[in-house]
C-alpha positions in Angstrom: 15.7 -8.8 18.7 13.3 -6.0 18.9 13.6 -2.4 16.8 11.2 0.8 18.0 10.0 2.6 15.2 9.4 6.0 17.0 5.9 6.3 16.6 3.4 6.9 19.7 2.0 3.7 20.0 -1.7 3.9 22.4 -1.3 0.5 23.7 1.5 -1.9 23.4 0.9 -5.6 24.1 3.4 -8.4 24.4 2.4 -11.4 22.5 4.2 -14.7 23.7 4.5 -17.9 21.4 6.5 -20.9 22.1 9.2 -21.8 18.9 9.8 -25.8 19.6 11.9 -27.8 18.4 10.9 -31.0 18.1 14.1 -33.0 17.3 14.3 -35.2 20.2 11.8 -35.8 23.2 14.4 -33.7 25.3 14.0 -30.8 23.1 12.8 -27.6 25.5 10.2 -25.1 24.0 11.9 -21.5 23.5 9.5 -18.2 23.7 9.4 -16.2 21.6 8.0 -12.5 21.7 6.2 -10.7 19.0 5.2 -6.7 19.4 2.0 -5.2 18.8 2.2 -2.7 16.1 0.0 0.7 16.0 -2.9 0.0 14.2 -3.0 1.7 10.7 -5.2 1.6 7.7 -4.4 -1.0 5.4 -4.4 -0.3 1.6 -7.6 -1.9 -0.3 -7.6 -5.0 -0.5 -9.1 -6.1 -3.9 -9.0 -9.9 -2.8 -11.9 -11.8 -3.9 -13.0 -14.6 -0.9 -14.2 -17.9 -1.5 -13.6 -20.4 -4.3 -12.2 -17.6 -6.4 -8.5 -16.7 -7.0 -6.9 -14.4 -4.5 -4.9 -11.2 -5.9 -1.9 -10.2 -4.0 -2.3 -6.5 -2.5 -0.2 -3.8 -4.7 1.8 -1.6 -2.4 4.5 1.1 -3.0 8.1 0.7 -1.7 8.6 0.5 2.0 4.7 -0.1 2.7 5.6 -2.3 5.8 7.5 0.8 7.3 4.5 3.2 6.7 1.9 0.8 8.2 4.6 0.7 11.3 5.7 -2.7 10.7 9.2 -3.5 12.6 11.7 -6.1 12.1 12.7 -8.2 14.5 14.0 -11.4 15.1 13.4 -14.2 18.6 15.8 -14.2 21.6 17.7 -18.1 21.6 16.1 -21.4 23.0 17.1 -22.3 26.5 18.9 -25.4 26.7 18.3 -28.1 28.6 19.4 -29.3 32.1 21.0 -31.6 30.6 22.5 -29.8 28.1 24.0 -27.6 29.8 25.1 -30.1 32.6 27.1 -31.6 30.0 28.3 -28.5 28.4 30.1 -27.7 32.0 32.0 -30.7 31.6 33.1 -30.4 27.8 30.9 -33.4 27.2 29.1 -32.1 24.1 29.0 -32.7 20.3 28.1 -29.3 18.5 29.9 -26.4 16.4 33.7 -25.8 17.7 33.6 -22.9 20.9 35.5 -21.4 23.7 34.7 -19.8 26.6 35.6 -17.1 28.6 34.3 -14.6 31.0 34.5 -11.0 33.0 33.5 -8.8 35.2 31.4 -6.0 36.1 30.9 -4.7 39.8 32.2 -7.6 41.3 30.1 -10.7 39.2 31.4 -12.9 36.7 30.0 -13.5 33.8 30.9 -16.2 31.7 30.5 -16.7 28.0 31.0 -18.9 25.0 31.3 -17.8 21.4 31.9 -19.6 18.3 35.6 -20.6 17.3 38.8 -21.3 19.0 41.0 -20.0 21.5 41.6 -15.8 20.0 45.2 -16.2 21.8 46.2 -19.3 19.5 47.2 -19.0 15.9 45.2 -21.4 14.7 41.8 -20.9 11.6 38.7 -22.7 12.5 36.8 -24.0 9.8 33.1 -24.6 10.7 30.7 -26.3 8.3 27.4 -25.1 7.5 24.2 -26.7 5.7 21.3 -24.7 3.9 17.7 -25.6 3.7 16.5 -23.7 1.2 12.4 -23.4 1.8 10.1 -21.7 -0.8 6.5 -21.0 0.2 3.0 -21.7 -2.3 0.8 -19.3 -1.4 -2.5 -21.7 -2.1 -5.5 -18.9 -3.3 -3.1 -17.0 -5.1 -2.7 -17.5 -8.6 -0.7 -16.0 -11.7 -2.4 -15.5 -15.3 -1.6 -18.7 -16.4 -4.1 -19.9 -13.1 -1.0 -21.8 -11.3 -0.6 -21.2 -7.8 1.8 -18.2 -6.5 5.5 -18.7 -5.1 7.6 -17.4 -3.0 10.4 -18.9 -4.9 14.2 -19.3 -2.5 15.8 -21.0 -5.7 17.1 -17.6 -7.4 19.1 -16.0 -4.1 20.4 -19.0 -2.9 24.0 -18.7 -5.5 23.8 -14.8 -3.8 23.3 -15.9 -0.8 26.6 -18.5 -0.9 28.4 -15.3 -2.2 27.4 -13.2 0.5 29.6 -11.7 3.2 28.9 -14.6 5.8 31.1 -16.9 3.4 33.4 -14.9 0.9 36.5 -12.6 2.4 36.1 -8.6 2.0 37.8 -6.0 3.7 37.5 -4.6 6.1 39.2 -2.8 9.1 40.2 -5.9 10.8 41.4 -7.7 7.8 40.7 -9.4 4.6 38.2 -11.8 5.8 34.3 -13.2 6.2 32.0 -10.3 8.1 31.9 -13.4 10.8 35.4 -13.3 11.5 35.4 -9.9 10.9 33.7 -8.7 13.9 35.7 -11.3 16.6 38.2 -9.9 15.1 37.0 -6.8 16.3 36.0 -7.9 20.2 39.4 -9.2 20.3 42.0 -7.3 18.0 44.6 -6.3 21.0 44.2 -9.8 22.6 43.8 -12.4 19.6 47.0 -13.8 18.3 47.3 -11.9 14.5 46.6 -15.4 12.9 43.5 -16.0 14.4 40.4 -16.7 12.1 36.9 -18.1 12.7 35.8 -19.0 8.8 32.7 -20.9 7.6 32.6 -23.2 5.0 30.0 -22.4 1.8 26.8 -24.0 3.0 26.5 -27.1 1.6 22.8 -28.6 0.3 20.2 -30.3 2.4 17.0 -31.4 1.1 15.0 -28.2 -0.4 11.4 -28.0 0.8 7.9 -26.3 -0.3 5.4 -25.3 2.3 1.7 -25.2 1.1 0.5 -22.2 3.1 -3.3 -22.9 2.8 -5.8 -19.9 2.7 -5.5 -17.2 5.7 -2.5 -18.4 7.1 -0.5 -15.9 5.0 -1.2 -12.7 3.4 0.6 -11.7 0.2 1.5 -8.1 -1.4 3.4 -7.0 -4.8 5.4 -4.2 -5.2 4.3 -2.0 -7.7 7.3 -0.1 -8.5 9.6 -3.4 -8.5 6.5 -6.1 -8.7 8.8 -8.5 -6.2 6.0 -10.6 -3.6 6.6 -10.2 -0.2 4.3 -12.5 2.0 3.6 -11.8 6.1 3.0 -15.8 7.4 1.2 -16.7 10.3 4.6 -17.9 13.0 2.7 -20.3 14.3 1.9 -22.2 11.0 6.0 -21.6 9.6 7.2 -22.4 12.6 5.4 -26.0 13.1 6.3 -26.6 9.2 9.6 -25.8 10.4 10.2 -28.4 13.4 9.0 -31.3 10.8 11.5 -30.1 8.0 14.2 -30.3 10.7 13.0 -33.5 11.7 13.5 -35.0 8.1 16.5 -34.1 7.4 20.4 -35.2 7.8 21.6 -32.4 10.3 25.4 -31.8 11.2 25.4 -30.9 15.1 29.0 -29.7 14.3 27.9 -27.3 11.5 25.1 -24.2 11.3 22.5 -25.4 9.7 20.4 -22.6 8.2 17.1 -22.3 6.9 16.7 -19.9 4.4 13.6 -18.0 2.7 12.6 -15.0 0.4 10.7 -11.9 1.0 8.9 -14.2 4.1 7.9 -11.8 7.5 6.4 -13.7 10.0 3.7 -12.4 12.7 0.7 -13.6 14.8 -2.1 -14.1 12.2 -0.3 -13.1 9.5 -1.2 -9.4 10.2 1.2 -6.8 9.0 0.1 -5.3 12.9 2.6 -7.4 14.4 5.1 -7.6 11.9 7.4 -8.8 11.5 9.8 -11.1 12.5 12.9 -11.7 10.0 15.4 -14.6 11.7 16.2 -16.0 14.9 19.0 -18.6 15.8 19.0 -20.9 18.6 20.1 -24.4 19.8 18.5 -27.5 20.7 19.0 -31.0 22.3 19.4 -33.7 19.4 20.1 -36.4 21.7 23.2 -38.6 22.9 25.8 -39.7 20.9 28.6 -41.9 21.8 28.1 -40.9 25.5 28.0 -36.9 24.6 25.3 -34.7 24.0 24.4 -33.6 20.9 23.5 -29.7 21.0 22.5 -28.5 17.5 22.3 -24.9 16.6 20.3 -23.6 14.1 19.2 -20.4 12.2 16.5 -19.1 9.9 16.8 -16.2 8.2 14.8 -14.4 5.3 16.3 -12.5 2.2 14.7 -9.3 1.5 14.4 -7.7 -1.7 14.7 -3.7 -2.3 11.7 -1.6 -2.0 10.3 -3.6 1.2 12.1 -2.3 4.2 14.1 0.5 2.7 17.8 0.7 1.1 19.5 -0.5 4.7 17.2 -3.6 5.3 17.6 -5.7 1.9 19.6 -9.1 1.0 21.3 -10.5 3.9 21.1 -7.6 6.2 18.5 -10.5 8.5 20.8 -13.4 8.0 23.9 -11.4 9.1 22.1 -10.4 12.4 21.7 -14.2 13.2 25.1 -15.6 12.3 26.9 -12.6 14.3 24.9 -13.5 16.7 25.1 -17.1 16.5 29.0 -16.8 16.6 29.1 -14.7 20.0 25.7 -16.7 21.4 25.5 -19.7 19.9 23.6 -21.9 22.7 21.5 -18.7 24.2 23.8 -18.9 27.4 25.7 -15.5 27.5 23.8 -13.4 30.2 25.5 -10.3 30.3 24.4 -7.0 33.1 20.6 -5.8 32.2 20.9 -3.5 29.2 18.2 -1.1 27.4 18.3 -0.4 24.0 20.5 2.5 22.7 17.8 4.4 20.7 15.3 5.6 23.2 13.2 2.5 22.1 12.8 1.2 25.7 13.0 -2.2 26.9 15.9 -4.3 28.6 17.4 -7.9 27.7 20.3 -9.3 29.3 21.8 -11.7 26.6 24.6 -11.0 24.8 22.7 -10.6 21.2 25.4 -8.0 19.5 22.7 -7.6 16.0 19.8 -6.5 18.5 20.9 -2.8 20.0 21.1 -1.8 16.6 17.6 -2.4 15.5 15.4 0.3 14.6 19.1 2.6 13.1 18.2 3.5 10.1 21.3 3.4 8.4 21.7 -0.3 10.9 24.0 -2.1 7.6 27.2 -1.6 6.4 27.1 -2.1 2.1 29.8 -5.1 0.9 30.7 -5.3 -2.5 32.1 -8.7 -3.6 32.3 -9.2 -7.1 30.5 -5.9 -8.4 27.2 -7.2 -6.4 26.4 -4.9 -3.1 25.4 -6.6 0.1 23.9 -4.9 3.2 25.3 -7.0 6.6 24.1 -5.2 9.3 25.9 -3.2 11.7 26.9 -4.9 15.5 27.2 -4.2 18.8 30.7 -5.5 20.1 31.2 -7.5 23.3 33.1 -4.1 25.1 29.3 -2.7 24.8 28.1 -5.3 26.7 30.9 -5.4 29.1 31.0 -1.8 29.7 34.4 -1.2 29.3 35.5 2.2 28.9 37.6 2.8 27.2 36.5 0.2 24.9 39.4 -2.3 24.3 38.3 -3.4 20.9 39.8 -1.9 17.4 40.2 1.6 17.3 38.1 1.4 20.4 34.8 1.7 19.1 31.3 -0.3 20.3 30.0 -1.1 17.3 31.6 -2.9 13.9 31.9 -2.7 11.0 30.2 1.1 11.7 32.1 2.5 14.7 29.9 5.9 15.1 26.7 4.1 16.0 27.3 3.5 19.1 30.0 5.4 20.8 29.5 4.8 24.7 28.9 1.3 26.1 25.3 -0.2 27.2 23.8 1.7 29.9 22.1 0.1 33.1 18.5 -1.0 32.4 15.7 1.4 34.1 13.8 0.0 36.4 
């Protein structure tokens, strides 16, 4: 997923990194793209180096906007030959799926979403496990000389409340924003009783990452005084293959890692930041003669006063699990499309939370139980397809915000 902020950049430079996975020696290395930022002044920085205590960097609200800092998250892993050579033959173990396809000028493309057949009446329940991961910031230190944390324990209850896992309403029904929006792609074909539903998450084994000196660089909000950190990816995301390896994964349920306030970009510089979540899947070997295919998401809950009032709490993890439910194995090729906002750039996958990076008003506020949450905004499959009119509910190309995008994807330019 990639957002454009607008601004005239001199030079733009594609950075590649690889994201393994390192469950199994069968496991396939997925690259991942991060985008230069303009370079901008950053405020003064009254750290002290050396053997003396680092002091987090006081900013105002939305400082990682006004240095030209973008979110984004990384396209899917690929899967293996094997993977996919037993996924043609039903031969897997992994979250419950279906597949279909369509066409556009004459080639089919085939694709396979989360859930069960839309034309049966049936509800698929599909499990999913958290990991929550908080960050010590080694350097930094409080009054009391004890190092500095980016503490995951106090959004995690929030988090299980959130729209991903508790029924709201909206235009499709009474239901989880998941469901919500395959509701949408298929509200004059699904059967009325359809549902895709995920269970609450349940626990895995919480983790801390030391994040030594210069791997991460850590500001305060002055207005709000919430830490934010920007994390080197390379460092978070090799901490992250051995936390997977440790722990008891369900290649039938998500499993999602989950942070706070944690951006990730090359050398932890706010230049290239940030990345916010990604999803993807990945060969966990063979079990009972099928192939275990796990998919995966991490995602990163962000307080007020960082990215603005349309970026904040689950708006990151919303993106992944939408598009975890309508990509989940990083298959779906869809015709060459370029982003809806003038930002440039083509992908071909069908990622529905991407096109609507760099909106500014990308989420659509939830309120479940007098607390607010800000799932962001997606493009539907008929966007992708190019069908016109667009045969989803009330024949709109975007949910649960139907005015954001009001024709379908238009041909990349070469």
């Amino acid at each position: 997923m990639r957002a454009d902020s607008g601004i005239s950049a001199t030079s733009v430079i594609r950075v590649l990194l690889c994201l393994f996975f390192l469950l199994t020696p069968r496991l396939k290395a997925a690259e991942i793209a991060a985008e230069a930022r303009p370079s901008r002044q950053e405020p003064v920085q009254e750290q002290q180096r050396g053997a003396t205590a680092l002091v987090p960097i006081e900013v105002d609200d939305n400082f990682l906007q006004g240095m030209g800092a973008q979110t984004h998250s990384e396209p899917p892993a690929r899967m293996s030959t094997a993977a996919r050579a037993a996924m043609s033959l039903d031969n897997v173990l992994t979250v419950p799926h279906f597949s279909s396809s369509f066409n556009h000028q004459g080639q089919p493309y085939r694709y396979v979403m989360v859930g069960g057949d839309p034309h049966q009446a049936a509800t698929t329940q599909i499990r999913t496990q958290i990991i929550p991961i908080a960050l010590t910031l080694q350097g930094y230190e409080d009054a009391n000389g004890d190092p500095l944390v980016l503490d995951v324990a106090p959004v995690i209850e929030p988090f299980r409340n959130s729209p991903s896992f508790r029924r709201a309403l909206y235009g499709t029904g009474f239901t989880q924003f998941g469901d919500a929006v395959q509701r949408a792609e298929f509200f004059h074909a699904m059967d009325p009783d359809w549902h895709t539903l995920l269970t609450p998450p349940a626990p895995l084994i919480g983790v801390n990452i030391d994040v030594p000196r210069g791997q991460a660089t850590l500001y305060r909000n002055r207005r709000t005084g919430a830490l934010f950190a920007i994390v080197d990816d390379a460092f978070f995301i090799s901490h992250l293959n051995t936390i997977l390896q440790l722990q008891n994964l369900d290649p039938e349920a998500l499993t999602i890692a989950l942070t706070s306030n944690v951006f990730l970009s090359s050398g932890a510089t706010v230049q290239q930041c940030c990345t916010v979540g990604f999803h993807t899947a990945f060969d966990a070997g063979v079990q009972s003669g099928r192939q275990v295919l796990q998919t995966f998401v991490w995602a990163s809950w962000v307080e007020p006063g960082i990215f603005g009032p349309n970026f904040v709490d689950v708006t990151a993890a919303t993106h992944e699990i939408s598009e975890w439910m309508n990509d989940p194995f990083g298959s779906n090729q869809v015709p060459p499309w370029q982003y809806p906002n003038g930002a440039g750039g083509c992908q071909n996958n069908l990622e529905p939370g991407d096109p609507l990076e760099g909106f500014a008003n990308l989420s659509s506020p939830v309120t479940i139980d007098q607390t607010t949450f800000h799932p962001q905004s997606v493009a539907l499959l008929q966007w992708f397809t190019r069908e016109k009119p667009s045969g989803a509910v009330d024949g709109v190309y975007s949910f649960p915000d139907g005015k954001l995008l009001t024709e379908p994807s238009q041909a990349c330019a070469r």
